[in-house]
VEXKE-956181 format. One record per residue (C-alpha): residue number from 1; x, y, z; residue in three letters. Coordinates in Angstrom, 1 decimal, decimal comma. Example, Ala and Ser with C-alpha at 12.3 -4.5 7.8 and 13.67 -1.06 7.14 Angstrom:
SITE;1;12,3;-4,5;7,8;Ala
SITE;2;13,7;-1,1;7,1;Ser
! end
This chain:
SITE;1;21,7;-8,2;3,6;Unk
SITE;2;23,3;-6,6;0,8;Unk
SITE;3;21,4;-2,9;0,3;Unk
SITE;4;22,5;-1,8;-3,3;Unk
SITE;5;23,4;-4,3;-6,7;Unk
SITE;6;24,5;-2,5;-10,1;Unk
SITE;7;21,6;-1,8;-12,1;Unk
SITE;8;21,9;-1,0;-16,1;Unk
SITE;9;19,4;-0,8;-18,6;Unk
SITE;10;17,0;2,1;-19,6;Unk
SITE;11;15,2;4,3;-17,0;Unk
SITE;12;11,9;3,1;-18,2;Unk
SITE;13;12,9;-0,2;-18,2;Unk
SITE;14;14,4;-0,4;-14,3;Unk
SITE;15;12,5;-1,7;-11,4;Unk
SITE;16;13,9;0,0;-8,1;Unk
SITE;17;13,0;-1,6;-4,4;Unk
SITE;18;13,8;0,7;-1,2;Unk
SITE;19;14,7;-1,6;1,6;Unk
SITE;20;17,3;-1,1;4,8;Unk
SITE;21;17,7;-3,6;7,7;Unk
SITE;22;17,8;-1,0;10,3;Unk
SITE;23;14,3;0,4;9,3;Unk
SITE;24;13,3;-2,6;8,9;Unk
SITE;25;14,2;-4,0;12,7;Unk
SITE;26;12,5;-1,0;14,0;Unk
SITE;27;9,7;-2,2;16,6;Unk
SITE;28;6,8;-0,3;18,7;Unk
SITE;29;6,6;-2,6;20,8;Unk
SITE;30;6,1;-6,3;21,6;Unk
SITE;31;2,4;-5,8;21,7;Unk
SITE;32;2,1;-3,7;18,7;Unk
SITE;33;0,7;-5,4;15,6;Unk
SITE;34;2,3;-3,5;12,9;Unk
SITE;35;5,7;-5,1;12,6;Unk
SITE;36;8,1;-3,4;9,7;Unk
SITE;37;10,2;-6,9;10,2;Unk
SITE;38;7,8;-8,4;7,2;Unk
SITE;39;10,1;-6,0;4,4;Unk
SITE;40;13,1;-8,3;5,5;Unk
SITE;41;11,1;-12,0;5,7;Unk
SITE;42;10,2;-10,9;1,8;Unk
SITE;43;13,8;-9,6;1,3;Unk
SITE;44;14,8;-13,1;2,0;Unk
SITE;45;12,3;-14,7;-0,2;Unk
SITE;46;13,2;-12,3;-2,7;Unk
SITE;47;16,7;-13,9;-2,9;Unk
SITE;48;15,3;-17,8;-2,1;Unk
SITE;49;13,3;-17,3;-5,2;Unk
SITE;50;15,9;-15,4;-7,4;Unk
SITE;51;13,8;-12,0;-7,7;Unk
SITE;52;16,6;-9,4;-6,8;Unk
SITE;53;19,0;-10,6;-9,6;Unk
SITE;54;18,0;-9,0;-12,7;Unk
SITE;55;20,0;-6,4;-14,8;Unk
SITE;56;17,1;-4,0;-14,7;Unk
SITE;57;17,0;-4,3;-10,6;Unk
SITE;58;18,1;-2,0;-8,1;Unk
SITE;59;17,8;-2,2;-3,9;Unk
SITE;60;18,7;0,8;-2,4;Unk
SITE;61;18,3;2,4;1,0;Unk
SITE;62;16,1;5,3;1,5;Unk
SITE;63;17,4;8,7;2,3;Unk
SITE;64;15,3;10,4;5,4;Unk
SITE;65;12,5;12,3;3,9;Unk
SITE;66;13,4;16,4;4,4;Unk
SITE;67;11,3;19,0;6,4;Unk
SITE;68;10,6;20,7;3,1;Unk
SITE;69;9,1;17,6;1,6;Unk
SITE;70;7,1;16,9;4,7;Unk
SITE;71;6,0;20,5;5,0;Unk
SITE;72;4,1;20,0;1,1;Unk
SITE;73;1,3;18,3;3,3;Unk
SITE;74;2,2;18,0;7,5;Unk
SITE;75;1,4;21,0;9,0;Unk
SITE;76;5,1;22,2;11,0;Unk
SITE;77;3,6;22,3;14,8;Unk
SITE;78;2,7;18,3;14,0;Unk
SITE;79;6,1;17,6;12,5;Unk
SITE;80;8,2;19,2;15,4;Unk
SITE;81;5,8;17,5;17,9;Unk
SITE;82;6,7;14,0;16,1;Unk
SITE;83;10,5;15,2;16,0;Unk
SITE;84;10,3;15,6;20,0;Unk
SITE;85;8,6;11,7;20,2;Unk
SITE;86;11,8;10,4;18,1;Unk
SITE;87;13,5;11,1;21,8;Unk
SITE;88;11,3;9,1;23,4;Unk
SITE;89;9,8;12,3;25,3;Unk
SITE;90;6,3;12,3;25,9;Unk
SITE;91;4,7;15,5;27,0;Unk
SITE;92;0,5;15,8;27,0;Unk
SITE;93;0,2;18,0;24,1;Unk
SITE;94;1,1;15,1;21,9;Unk
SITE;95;-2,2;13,4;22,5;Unk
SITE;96;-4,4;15,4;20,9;Unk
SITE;97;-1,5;14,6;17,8;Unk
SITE;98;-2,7;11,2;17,8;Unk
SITE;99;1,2;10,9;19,3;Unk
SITE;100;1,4;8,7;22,4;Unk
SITE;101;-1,5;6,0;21,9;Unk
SITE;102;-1,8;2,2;21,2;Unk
SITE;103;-2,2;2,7;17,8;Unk
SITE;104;1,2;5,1;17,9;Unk
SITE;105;2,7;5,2;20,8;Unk
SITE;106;6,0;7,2;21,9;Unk
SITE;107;9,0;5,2;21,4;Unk
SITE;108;12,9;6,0;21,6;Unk
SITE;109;13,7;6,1;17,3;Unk
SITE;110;10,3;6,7;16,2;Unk
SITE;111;11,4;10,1;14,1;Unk
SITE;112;14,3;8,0;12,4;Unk
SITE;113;12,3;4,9;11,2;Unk
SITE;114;9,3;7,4;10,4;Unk
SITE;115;11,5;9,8;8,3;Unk
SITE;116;13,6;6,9;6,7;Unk
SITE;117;10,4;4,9;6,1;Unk
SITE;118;8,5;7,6;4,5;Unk
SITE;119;11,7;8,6;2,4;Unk
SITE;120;12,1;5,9;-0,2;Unk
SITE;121;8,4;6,8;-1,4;Unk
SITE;122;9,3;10,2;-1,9;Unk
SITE;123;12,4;9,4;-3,3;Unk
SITE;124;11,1;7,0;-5,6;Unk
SITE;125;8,3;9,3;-6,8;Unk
SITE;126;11,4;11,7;-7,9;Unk
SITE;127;12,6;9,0;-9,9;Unk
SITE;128;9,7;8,3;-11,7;Unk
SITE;129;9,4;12,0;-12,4;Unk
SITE;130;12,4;12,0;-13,9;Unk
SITE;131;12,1;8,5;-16,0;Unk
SITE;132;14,7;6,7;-13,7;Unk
SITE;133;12,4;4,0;-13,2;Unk
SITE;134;8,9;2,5;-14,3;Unk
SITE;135;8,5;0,7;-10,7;Unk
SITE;136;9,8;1,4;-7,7;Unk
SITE;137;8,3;-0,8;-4,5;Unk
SITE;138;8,7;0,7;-1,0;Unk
SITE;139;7,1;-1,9;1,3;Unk
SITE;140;8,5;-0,2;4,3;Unk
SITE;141;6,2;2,4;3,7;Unk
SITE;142;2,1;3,0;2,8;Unk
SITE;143;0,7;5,0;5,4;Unk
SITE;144;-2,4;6,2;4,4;Unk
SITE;145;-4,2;7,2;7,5;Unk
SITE;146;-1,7;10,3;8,8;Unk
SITE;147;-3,4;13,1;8,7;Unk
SITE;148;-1,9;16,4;7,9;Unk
SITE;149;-2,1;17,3;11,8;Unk
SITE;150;-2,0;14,0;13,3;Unk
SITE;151;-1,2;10,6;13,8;Unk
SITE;152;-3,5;7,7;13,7;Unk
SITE;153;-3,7;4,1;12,4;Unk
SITE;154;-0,1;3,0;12,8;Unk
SITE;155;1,1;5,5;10,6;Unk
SITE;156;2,6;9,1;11,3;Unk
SITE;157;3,9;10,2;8,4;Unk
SITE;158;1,6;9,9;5,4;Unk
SITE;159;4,6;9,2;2,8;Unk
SITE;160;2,0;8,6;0,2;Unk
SITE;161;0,4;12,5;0,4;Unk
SITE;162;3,7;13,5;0,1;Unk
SITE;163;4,8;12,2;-2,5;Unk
SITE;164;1,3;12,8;-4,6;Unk
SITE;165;2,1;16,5;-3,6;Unk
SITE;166;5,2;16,2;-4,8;Unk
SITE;167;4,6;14,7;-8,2;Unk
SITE;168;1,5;17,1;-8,9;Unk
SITE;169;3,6;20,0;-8,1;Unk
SITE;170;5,8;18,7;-10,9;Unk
SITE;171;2,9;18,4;-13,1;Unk
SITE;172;2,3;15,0;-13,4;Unk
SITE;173;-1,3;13,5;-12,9;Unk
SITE;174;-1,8;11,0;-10,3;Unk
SITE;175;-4,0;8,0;-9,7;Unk
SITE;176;-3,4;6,2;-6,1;Unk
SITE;177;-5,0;2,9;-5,7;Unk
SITE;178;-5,3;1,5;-2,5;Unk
SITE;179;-6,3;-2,5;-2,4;Unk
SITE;180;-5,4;-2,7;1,6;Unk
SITE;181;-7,9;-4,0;3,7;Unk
SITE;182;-8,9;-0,9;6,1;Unk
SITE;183;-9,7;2,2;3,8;Unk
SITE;184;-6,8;5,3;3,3;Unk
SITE;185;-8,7;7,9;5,2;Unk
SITE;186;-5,7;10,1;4,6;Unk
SITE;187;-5,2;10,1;1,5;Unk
SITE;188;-8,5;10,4;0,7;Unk
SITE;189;-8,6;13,9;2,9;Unk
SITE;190;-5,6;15,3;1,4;Unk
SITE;191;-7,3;14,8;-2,5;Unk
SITE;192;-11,2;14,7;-2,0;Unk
SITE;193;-11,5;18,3;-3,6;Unk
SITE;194;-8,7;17,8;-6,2;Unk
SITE;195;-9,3;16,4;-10,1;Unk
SITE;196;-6,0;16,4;-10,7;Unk
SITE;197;-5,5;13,3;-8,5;Unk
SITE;198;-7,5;10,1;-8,8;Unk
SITE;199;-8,3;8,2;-5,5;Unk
SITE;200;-9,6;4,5;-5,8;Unk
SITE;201;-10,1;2,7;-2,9;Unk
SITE;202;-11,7;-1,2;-2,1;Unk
SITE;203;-11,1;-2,3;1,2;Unk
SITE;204;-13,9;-4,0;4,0;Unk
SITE;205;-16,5;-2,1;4,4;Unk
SITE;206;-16,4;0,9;7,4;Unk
SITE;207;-19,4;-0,6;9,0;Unk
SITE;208;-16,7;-3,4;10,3;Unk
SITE;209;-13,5;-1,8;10,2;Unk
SITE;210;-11,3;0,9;10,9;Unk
SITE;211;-11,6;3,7;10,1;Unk
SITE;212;-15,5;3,3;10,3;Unk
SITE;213;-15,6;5,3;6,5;Unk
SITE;214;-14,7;5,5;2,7;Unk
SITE;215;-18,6;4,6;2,1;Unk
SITE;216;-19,6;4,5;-1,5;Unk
SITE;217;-21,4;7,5;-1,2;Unk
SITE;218;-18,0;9,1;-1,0;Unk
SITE;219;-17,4;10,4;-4,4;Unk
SITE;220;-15,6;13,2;-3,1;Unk
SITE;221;-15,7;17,0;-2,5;Unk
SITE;222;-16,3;20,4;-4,9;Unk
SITE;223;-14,1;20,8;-7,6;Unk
SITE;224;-13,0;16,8;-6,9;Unk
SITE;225;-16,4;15,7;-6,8;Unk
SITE;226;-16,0;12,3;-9,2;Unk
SITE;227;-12,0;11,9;-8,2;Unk
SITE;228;-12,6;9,8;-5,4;Unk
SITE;229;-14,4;6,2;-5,6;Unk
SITE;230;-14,9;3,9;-2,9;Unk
SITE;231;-15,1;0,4;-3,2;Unk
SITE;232;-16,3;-1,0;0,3;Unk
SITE;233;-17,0;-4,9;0,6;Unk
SITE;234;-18,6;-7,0;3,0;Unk
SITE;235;-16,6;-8,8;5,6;Unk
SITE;236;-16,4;-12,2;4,5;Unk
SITE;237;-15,6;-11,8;0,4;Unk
SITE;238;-13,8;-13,4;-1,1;Unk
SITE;239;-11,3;-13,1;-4,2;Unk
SITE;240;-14,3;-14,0;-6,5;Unk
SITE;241;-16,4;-11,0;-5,1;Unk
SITE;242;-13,3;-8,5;-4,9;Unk
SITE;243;-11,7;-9,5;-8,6;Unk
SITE;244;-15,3;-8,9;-9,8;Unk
SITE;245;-15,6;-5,7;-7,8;Unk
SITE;246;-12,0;-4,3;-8,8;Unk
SITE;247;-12,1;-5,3;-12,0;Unk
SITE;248;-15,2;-3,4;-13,0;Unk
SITE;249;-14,8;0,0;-11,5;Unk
SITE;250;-11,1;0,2;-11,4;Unk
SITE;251;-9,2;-0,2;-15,1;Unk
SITE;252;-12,3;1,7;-16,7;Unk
SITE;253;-11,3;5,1;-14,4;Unk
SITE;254;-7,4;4,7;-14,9;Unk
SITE;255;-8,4;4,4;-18,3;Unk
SITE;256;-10,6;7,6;-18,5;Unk
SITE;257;-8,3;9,3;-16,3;Unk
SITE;258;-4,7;8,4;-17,9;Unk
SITE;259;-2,8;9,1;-15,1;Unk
SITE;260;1,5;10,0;-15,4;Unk
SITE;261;2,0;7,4;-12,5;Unk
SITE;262;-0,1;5,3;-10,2;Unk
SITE;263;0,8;5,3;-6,6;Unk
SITE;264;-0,3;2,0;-5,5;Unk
SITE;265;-0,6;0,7;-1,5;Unk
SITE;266;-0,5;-3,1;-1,9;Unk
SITE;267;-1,6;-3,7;1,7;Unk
SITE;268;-1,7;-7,6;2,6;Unk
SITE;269;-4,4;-7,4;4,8;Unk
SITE;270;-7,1;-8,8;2,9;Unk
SITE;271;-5,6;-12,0;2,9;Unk
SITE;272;-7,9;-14,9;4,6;Unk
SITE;273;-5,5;-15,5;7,3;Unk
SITE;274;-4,7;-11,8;8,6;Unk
SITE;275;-5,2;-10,9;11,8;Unk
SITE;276;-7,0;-7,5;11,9;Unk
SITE;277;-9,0;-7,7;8,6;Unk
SITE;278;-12,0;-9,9;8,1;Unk
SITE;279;-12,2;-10,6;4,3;Unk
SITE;280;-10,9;-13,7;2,7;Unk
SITE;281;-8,3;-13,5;0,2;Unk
SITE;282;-5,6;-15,5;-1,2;Unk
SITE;283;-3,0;-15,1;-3,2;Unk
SITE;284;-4,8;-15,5;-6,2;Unk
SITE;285;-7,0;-12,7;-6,3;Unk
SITE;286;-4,2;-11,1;-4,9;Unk
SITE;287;-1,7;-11,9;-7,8;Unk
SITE;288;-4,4;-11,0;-10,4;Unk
SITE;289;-5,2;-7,9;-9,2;Unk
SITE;290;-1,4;-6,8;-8,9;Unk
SITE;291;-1,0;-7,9;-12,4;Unk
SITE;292;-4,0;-5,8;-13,3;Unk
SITE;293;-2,6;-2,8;-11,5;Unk
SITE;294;0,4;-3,2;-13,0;Unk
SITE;295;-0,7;-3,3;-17,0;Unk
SITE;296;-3,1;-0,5;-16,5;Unk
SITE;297;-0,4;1,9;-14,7;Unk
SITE;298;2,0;3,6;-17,4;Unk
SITE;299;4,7;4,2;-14,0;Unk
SITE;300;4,2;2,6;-10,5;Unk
SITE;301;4,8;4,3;-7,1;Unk
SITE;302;4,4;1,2;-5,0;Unk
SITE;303;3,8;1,4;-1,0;Unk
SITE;304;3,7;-1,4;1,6;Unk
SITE;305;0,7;-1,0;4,0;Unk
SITE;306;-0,8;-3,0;5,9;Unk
SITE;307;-0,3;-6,9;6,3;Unk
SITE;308;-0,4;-8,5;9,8;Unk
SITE;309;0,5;-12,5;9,0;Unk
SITE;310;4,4;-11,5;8,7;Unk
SITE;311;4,9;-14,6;6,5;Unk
SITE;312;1,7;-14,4;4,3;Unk
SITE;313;2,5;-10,8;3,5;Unk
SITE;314;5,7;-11,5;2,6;Unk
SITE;315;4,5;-14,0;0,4;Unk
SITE;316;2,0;-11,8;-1,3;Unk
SITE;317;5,1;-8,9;-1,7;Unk
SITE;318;7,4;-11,5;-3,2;Unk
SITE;319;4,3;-12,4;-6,0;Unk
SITE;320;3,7;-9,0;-6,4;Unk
SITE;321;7,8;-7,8;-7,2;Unk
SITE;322;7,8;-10,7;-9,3;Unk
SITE;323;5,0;-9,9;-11,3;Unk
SITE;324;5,8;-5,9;-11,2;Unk
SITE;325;9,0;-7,3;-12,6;Unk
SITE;326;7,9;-9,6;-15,3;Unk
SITE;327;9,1;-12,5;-13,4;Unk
SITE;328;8,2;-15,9;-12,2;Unk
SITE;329;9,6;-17,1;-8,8;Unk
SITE;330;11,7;-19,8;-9,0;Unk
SITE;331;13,0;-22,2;-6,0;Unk
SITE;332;16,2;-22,1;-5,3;Unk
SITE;333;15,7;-24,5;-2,1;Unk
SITE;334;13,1;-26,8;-4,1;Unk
SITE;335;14,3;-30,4;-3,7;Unk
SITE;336;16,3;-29,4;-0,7;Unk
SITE;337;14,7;-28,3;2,1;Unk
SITE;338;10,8;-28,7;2,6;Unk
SITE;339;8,1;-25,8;3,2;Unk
SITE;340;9,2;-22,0;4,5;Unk
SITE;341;12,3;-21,4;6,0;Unk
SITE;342;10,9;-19,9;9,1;Unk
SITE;343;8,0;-21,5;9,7;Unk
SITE;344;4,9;-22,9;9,4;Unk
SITE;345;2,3;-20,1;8,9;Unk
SITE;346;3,0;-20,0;5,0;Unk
SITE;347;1,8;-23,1;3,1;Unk
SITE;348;4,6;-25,6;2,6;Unk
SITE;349;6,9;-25,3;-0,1;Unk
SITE;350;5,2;-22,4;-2,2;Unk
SITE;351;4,5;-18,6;-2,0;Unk
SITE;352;1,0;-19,4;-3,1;Unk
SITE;353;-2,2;-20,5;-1,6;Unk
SITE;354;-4,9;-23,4;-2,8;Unk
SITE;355;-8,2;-21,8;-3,4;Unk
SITE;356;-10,5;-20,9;-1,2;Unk
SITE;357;-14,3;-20,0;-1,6;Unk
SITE;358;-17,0;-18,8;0,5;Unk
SITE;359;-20,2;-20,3;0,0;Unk
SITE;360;-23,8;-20,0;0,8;Unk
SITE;361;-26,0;-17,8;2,1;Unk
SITE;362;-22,6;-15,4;3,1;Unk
SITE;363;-21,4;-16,0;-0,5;Unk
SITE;364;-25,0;-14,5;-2,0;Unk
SITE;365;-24,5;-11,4;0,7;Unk
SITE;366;-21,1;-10,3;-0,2;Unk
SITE;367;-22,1;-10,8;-4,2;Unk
SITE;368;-25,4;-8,4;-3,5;Unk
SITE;369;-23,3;-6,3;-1,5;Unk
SITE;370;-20,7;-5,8;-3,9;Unk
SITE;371;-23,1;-5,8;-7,5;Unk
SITE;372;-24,5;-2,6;-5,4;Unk
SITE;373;-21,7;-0,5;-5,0;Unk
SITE;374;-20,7;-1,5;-8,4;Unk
SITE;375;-24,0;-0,4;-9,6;Unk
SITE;376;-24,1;3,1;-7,3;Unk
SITE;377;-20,7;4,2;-9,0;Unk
SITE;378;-21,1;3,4;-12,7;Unk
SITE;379;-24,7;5,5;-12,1;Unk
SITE;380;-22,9;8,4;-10,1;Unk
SITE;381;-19,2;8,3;-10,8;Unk
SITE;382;-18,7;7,2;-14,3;Unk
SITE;383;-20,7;9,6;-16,5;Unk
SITE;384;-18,4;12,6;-14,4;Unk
SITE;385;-15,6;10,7;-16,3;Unk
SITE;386;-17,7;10,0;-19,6;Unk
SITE;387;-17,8;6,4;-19,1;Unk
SITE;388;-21,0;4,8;-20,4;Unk
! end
């Protein structure tokens, strides 16, 4: 795989995607669900479907995120604790780190693919600071559940807290919306007493999913009271429930916030067919709501996250570069060869998905579900924001 093409054009104009096969082939484990191989199934889709091609286009490699960046949110004990993993050295202390678990277990590398993983999101959040780019797309990483001290939910380095400290420190404002399925616990504990960053949230409900929290009542803490909405949904909805949901909490508080850059965690996991989450997705309420993050964001910090169908989440990440990019996939195999290249979990011959709907009495529960937390947050949450 070719890592870096020649990229012209304006800085505002540039669209910049951090991939490298060697993060990218990093594994846990054979067990372990979260698989970082996805980045290079959409890498090749990317190229089937002439995505990568453009001018305006850039694929670079990460550069390892520095202690110094890391230290803006990980506490230092945590970070040399994780540093003495990356040999492959386990030592008890680690467990009460989250370090050495199922979720995150202890594996010869880990400090390399963590550091190099985290990087390009911190990276790319420089360049958006300094108008080299108006998107940049890291789907290696999107961990939203580190903690400052620990590790937990597949991720040990929360790339995304980093990077929000970063650009705040260089006085941009920051809105991060987070559309994966389980809720961004970590991010939402790094910000909940900040107003100078926005934290929007709509994932399944806690009362069926890790991490068991980001309940609507959530509307964050002191002087951040207001900057943090949840958006939980009922297992079961689908992209009816969630595009009405989104759509009518979410553009009205980027709006009344105006936010420098949106950092954005794209998670995959909502999708019908993933394997940890329960709601029921497709790609079109996927694709809409990218292409409603993406006109209501003046700069994009785009993360990963979660996604546990390999192929259907590198589906989704192709529709969403392509329409982060302006572009529509084309086929460069159509006529040729018939359905995926590698297999038959992604719908013959197409990146997108046939509509599905849930119906009936389940249908009626999600809808009620959902008009509620609607309802709760344009009562509590909008007038902190003057939104009528």
């Amino acid at each position: 795989m070719n890592e870096k093409n020649e990229m012209s054009g304006n800085g505002e104009n540039r669209n910049i995607l951090f991939y490298s096969d060697k993060v990218a082939s990093f594994d846990l484990g054979t067990d372990h669900p979260f698989k970082p191989i996805r980045a290079k199934h959409m890498m090749e889709l990317l190229a089937r479907y002439s995505l990568i091609y453009e001018k305006n286009q850039a694929v670079m490699p990460p550069d390892p995120i520095t202690d110094e960046q890391l230290y803006l949110f990980h506490d230092p004990a945590y970070i040399g604790l994780l540093k003495k993993a990356g040999h492959g050295d386990f030592t008890i202390d680690m467990l009460s780190a989250g370090l050495g678990t199922d979720d995150n277990p202890v594996v010869p590398g880990l400090t390399d693919y963590c550091f190099a993983a985290a990087g390009g999101t911190v990276q790319g959040a420089v360049m958006l600071a300094n108008n080299e780019a108006r998107v940049v797309f890291n789907p290696l990483g999107g961990f939203h559940h580190a903690g400052a001290d620990h590790a937990e939910g597949f991720c040990y380095v929360n790339d995304i807290a980093v990077a929000v400290e970063e650009l705040t420190r260089r006085g941009k404002r920051v809105a991060c919306i987070d559309i994966d399925v389980h809720f961004g616990n970590g991010v939402r504990d790094a910000f909940a007493d900040r107003n100078d960053v926005l934290c929007v949230s709509i994932h399944e409900s806690g009362m069926s999913i890790y991490p068991w929290s980001g309940f609507v009542e959530d509307i964050g803490e002191g002087a951040g009271r207001g900057y943090t909405a949840n958006i939980p949904l009922m297992q079961g909805s689908d992209d009816g429930v969630f595009l009405y949901a989104f759509e009518a909490v979410v553009p009205r508080l980027i709006e009344s916030f105006k936010p420098d850059i949106v950092a954005a965690v794209i998670g995959a996991d909502t999708h019908k067919d993933d394997l940890l989450g329960h709601l029921n997705l497709t790609s079109i309420g996927y694709e809409r709501t990218i292409r409603t993050i993406n006109r209501i964001s003046p700069k994009l910090l785009v993360t990963g996250g979660g996604g546990y169908n390999l192929y259907k989440t590198a589906a989704l990440w192709t529709l969403a570069w392509a329409a982060f990019c302006g572009l529509e996939p084309e086929d460069s195999y159509a006529g040729l060869i018939g359905g995926m290249m590698y297999g038959p979990e992604a719908q013959s011959g197409t990146l997108r998905d046939q509509p599905y709907v849930v119906s009936g009495n389940l249908k009626n529960q999600c809808t009620e579900y959902a008009q509620d937390v609607v309802a709760y947050l344009k009562r509590n949450l909008f007038p902190i924001h003057g939104i009528n």
